[in-house]
N, C-alpha and C positions, 0 to 999 in steps of 0.2 A: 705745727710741731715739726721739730728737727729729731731722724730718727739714726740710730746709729745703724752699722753691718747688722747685727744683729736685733733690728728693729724695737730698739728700744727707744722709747723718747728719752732723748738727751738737754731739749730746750722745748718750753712752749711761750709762744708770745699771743699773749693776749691783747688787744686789739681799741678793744671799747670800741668805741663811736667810729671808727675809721672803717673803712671798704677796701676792705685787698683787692687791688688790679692785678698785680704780677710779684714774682718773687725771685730768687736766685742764691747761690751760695755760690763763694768765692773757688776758683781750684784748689787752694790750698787747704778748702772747707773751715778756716776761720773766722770767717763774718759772713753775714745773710744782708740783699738789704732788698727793700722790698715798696713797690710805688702803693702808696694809700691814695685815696680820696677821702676828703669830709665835704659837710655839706653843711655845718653849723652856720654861716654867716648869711645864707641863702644863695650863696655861689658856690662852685666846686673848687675846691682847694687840693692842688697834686704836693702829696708827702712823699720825700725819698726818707728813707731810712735804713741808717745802718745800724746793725746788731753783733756785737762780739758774742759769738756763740757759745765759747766757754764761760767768760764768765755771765753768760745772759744777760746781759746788759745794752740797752741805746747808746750807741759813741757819738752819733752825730742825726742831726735830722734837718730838713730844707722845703720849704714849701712854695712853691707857685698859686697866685689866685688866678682862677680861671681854665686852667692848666685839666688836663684831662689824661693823665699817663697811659698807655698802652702797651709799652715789652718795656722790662727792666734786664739789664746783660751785663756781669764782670767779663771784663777785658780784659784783666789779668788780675792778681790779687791786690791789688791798691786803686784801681780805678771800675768803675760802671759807668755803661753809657745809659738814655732811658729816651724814649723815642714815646711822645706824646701829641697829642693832636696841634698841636701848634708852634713845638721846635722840635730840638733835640739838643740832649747836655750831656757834658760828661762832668759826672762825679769822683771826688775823692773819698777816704774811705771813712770820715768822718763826714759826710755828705754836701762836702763845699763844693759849689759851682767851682769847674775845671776850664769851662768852655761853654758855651749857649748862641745857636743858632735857630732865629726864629724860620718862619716857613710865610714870613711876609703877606697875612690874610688869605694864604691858599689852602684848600683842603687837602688832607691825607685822606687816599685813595688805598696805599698798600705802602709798605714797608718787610724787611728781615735784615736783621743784625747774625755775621756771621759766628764761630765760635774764637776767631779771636778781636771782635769787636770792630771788625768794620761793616758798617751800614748802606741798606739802599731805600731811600724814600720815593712815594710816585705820589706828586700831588695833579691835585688838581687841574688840565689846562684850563684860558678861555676861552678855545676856536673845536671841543670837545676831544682835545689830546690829552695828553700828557706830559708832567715835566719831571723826567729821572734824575735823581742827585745822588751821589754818593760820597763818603766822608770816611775818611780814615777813623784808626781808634780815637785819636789824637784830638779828631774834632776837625780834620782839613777836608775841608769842599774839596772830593781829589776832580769832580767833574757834575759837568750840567746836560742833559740831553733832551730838547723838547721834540718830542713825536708826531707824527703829523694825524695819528689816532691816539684812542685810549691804551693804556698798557692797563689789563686786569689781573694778571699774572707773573710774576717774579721769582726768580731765583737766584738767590745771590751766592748758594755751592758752587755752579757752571761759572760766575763771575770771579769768585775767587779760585777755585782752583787755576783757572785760563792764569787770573794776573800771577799768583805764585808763579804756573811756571815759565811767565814773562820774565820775573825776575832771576831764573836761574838757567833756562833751554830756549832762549828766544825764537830759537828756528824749530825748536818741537812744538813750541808754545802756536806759529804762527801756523804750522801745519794744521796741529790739533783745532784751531781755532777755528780754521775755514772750512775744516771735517763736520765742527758740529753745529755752526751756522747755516750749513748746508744740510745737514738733517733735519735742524727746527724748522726751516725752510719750507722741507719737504713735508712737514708732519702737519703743519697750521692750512 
């Protein structure tokens, strides 16, 4: 159910056979779209779907076999990312693949997608590490980092505030940066 200020239900989607994994509403709060699972064929099948909220309606729907979705995120009102056990895509808002990058038979360990849709994936090492990735809204590998341990913890706030004000105080950005590397530092 979509509720208004005043907690009224304004939409409900009914569902049938499918498994709600995650959900989301756009900023502008005009479309919902929301990762399913079915399980009809005897494998798992990831559904995105979008939903125009006013007039309650399906505008677009996409499915992967095998796929297993885990966070679904708008990035701004025309696109979603969805970060599922074996890539990540971004959709448009009729639910067309935008972009799709697999995760190369490696396990997802952890992930978070920030609120303007940039992501951080930790899969899997071989040697009992880890291998950090992170991707713009866009869908760009902005970078690769393998660990010489596990990383079981992530925060991708500290990661993006830093880059923001990379982009705008480079020399606050580098100060602030070495301030709070040198706290996690001290804290672990």
């Amino acid at each position: 159910s979509v509720l208004n200020a005043e907690g009224k239900e304004t939409y409900l989607w009914k569902i049938g056979d499918e498994y709600l994994v995650d959900v989301d509403i756009s900023p502008d709060g005009k479309k919902l779209v929301a990762a399913t699972i079915t399980t009809e064929t005897g494998h798992i099948v990831q559904n995105v779907v979008m939903i125009d909220v006013a007039k309650a309606k399906e505008i677009g729907r996409s499915t992967v076999e095998g796929a297993m979705p885990l966070r679904v995120k708008f990035t701004d009102r025309s696109s979603a990312v969805v970060i599922s056990d074996d890539r990540i895509c971004g959709y448009d808002t009729k639910a067309g693949v935008k972009w799709e990058e697999t995760f190369e038979n490696r396990l997802i360990d952890n992930y978070a997608i920030d609120e303007e849709g940039n992501s951080v994936v930790v899969l899997r090492g071989i040697k009992n590490n880890s291998v950090v990735r992170t991707y713009t809204k866009s869908g760009r590998n902005s970078g690769e980092y393998t660990t010489s341990t596990k990383v079981n913890n992530i925060s991708l706030n500290i990661v993006c505030n830093i880059s923001t004000l990379c982009l705008y105080k480079w020399k606050y950005c580098y100060r602030t940066s070495i301030l709070m590397l040198t706290a996690l530092l001290k804290k672990s």
